[in-house]
N, C-alpha and C positions, 0 to 999 in steps of 0.2 A: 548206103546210097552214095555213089560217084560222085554227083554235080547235080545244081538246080537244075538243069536240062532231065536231066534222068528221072528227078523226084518228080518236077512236071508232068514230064510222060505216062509215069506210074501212075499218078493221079489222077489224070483224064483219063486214062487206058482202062483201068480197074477197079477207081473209086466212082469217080462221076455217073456213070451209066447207071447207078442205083440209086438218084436223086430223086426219080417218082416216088421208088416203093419207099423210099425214108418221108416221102409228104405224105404221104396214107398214112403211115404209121405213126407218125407225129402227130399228125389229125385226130387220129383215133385217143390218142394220149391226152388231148389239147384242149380239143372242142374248139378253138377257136385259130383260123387260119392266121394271123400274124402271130402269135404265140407257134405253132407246125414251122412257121417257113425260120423265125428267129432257130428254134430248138434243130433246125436243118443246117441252116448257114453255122450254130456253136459245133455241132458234128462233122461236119467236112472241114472247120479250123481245127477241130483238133486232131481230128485225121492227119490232115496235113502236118502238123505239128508232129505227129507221133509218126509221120510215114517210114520212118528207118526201124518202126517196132513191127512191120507191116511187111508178109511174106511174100513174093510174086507168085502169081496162083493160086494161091491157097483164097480162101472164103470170103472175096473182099465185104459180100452182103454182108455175111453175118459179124463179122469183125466191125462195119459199119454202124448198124442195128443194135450190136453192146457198147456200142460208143454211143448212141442218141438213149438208149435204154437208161445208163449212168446219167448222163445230161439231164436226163427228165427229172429222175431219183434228185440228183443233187439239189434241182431246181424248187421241189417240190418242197424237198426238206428245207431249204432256203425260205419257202414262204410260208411253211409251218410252224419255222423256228423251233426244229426236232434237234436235239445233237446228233451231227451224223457220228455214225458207231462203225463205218468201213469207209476208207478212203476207195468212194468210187470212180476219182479221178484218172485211178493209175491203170494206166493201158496196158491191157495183157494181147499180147498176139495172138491172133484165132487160126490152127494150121489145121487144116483142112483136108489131114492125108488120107483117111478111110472113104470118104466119100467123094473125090469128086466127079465131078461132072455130073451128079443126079438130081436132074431140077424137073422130071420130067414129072409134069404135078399140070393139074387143071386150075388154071386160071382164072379162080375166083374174084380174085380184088377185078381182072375187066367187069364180068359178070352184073361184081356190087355197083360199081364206082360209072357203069353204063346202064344202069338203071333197067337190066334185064332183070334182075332179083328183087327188086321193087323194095319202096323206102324201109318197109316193116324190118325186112332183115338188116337192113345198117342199121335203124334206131334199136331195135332189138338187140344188136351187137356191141353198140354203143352203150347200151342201158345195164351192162353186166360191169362187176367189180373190176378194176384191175389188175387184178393178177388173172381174173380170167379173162378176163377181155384181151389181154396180151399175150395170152399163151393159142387163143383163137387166132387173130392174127398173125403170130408167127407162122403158127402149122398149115390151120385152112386157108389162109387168104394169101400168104408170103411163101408158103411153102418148104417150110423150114423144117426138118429130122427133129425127134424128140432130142436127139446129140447135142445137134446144133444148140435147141432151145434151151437145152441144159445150161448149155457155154454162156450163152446170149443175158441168161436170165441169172446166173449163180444160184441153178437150186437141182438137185438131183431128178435121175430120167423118173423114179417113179413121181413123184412130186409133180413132174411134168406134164405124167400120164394120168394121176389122178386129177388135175389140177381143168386138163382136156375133157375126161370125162365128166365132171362136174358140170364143166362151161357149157359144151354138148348139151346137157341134160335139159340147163338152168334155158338156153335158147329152145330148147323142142318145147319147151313148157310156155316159152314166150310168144314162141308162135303155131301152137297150136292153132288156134282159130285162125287165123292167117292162112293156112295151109289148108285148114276144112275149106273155104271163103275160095280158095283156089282147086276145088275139086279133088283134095290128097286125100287121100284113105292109108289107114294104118292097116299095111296088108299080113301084121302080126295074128294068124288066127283066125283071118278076113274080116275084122272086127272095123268098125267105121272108127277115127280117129279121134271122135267125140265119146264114143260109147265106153262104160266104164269096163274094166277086165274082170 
């Protein structure tokens, strides 16, 4: 990086624009909004801080997103008084050469966060582990590559993939009734969504 001018620009240009989806995310982490917006403001200083590890073009989301990802980890481990066993501090660059430009994904987080999907499904989403709960919000809600989540997350793509279908599973089971309640039928068999197999 040239000059404050440069890193500046890079910073508004390619990091900032992802401040929503890092307060969804946060949120979802947090449960409680001044804990989201602090764990946002620690992610964009260190961002910043780290911006010359930080490629132009390449993934700034997800490069972002394992930088609040660690934030949380570290934070977390900070109030469990765990020994941390990985320096999650240290910023790895996220290069983004296989995929870009593929964001072309349905926009679910509007959906949740516009109250078209109604509260069941965010408590519902809310109501799962952490590791699944955050492997749902990368993919369905954020729209992240099992790649990406790999990167984001330090855990390999099957891991990733099993980790989704669990999540999947453990929500269909959450909201079943939810879904009877809303006219859904399990069109597996043409069997009603209540009725056993």
């Amino acid at each position: 990086m040239s000059t404050i001018s440069d890193k500046n620009k890079l910073f508004e240009k390619e990091l900032l624009p992802h401040i929503d989806s890092l307060k969804t995310f946060a949120f979802h982490l947090t449960y409680n909004e001044n804990d989201a917006d602090d764990l946002v403001q620690e992610t964009y200083m260190k961002a910043y801080r780290f911006i010359d590890k930080y490629i132009e073009g390449t993934n700034a989301k997800a490069w972002l997103f394992k930088i609040l990802k660690n934030a949380y980890i570290n934070e977390y481990r900070k109030k469990s008084k765990q020994p941390t066993k990985v320096d999650f501090e240290e910023i790895i660059s996220y290069h983004d050469s296989d995929e870009k430009g593929n964001t072309n994904y349905l926009d679910l987080r509007e959906e949740i966060f516009e109250n078209m999907m109604g509260d069941e499904v965010t408590t519902a989403i809310n109501k799962l582990p952490i590791d699944f709960r955050t492997v749902i919000l990368l993919c369905d809600i954020e729209g992240f590559t099992y790649e990406e989540i790999s990167k984001i997350i330090n855990v390999p793509i099957g891991t990733v993939r099993s980790r989704l279908f669990r999540a999947r599973n453990m929500l269909k089971e959450k909201l079943k009734e939810y879904a009877i309640s809303k006219g859904f039928r399990d069109v597996r068999g043409s069997k009603n969504i209540n009725e056993e197999e």
